[in-house]
C-alpha positions as CSV (number, residue, x, y, z in Angstrom):
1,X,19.3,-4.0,5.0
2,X,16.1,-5.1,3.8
3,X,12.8,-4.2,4.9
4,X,9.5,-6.0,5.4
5,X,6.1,-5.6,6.2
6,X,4.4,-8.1,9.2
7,X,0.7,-8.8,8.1
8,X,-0.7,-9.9,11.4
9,X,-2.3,-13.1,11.7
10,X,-5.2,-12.2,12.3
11,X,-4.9,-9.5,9.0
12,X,-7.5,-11.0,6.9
13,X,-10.0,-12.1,9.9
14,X,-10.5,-8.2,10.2
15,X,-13.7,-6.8,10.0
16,X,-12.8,-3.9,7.6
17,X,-10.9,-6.3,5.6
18,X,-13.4,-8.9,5.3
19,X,-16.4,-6.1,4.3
20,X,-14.2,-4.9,1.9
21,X,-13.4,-8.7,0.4
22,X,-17.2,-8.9,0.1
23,X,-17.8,-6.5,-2.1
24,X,-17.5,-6.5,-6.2
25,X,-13.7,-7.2,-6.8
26,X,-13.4,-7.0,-3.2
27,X,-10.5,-9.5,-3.4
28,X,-8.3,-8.3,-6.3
29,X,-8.7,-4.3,-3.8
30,X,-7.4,-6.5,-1.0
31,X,-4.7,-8.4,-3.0
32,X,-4.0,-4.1,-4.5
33,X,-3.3,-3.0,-1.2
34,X,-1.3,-5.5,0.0
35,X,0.8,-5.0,-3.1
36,X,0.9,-1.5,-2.7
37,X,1.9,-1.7,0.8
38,X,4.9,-3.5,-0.1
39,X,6.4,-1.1,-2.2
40,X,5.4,1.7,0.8
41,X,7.0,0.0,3.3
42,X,10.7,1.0,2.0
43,X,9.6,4.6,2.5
44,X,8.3,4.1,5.9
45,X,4.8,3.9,4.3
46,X,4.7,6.4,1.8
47,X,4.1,6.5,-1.6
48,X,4.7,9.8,-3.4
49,X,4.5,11.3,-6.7
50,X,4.1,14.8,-8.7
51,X,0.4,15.5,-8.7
52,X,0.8,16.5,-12.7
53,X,1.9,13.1,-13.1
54,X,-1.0,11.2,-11.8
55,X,-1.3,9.1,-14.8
56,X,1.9,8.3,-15.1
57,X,2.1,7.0,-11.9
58,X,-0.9,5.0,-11.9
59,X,1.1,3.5,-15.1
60,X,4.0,2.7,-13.1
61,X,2.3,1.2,-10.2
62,X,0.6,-1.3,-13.0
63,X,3.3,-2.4,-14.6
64,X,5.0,-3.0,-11.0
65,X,1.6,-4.8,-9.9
66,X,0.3,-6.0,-12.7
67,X,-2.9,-4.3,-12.4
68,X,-5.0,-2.2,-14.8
69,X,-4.8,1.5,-13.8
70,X,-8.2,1.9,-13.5
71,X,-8.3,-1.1,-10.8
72,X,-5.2,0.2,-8.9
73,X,-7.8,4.0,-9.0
74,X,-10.6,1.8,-7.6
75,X,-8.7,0.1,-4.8
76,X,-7.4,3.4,-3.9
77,X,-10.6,5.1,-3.8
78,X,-12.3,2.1,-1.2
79,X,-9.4,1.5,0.7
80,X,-9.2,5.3,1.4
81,X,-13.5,5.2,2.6
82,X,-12.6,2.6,4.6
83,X,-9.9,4.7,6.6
84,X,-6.8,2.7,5.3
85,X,-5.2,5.0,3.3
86,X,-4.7,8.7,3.5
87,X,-4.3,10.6,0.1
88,X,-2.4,13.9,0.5
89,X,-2.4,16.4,-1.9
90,X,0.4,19.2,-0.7
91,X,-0.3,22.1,-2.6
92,X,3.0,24.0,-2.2
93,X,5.0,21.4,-3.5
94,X,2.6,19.8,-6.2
95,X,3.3,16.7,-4.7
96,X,0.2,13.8,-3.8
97,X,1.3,11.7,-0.6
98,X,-0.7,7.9,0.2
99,X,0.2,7.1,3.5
100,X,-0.6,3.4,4.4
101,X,-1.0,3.7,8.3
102,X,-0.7,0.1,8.5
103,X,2.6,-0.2,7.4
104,X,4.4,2.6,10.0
105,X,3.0,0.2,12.7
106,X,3.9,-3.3,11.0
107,X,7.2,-3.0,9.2
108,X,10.4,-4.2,10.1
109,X,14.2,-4.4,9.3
110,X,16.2,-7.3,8.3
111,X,20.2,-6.6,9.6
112,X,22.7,-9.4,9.0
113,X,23.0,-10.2,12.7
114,X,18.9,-11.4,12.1
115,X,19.8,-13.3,8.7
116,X,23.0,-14.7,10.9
117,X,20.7,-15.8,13.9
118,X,18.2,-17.5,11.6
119,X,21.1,-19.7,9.8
């Protein structure tokens, strides 16, 4: 089973999402989260990683994106202002959380009974 992610039609007509295109490499922030959505949406909108490895996530995330580490840093830091990502630190486990809220209410499942009805 595949999953996918449903950008709305009205996704880019948004208010948030059009103030945030408007500013200085407002796009490429936009173009980073929908990227980074993606990848969330297998884990039900979640992307995790070992706080002591913050670097080498960023690194990973680049090379998946193909995005400096510094921009993927940046998007992350105005997407979360703008309310559309949560960052997570958990302390007991030394583990950092982004939760993409979007994605829990906008993903979906493809089963082969879909990919047979669409044949």
């Amino acid at each position: 089973m595949e999953q996918f992610l449903k950008l709305r039609e009205g996704f880019f007509k948004d208010e948030t999402i059009r103030e945030i295109e408007s500013l200085p490499d407002g796009k490429a922030i936009v173009y980073v989260y929908i990227r980074l959505m993606i990848l969330a949406t297998e884990n039900g909108g979640v992307l995790t990683y070992q706080t002591s490895q913050k670097k080498e996530f960023y690194r990973k995330l680049s090379k998946e994106i193909i995005v400096e580490p510094d921009g993927i840093k940046n998007a992350l830091k105005v997407l979360k202002r703008y309310g559309l990502v949560e960052i997570i630190e958990d302390q007991t486990y030394s583990g950092t959380y982004i939760r993409f809220p979007y994605v829990a209410d906008n993903r979906g499942i493809e089963t082969n009974l879909f990919r047979r009805k669409e044949k």
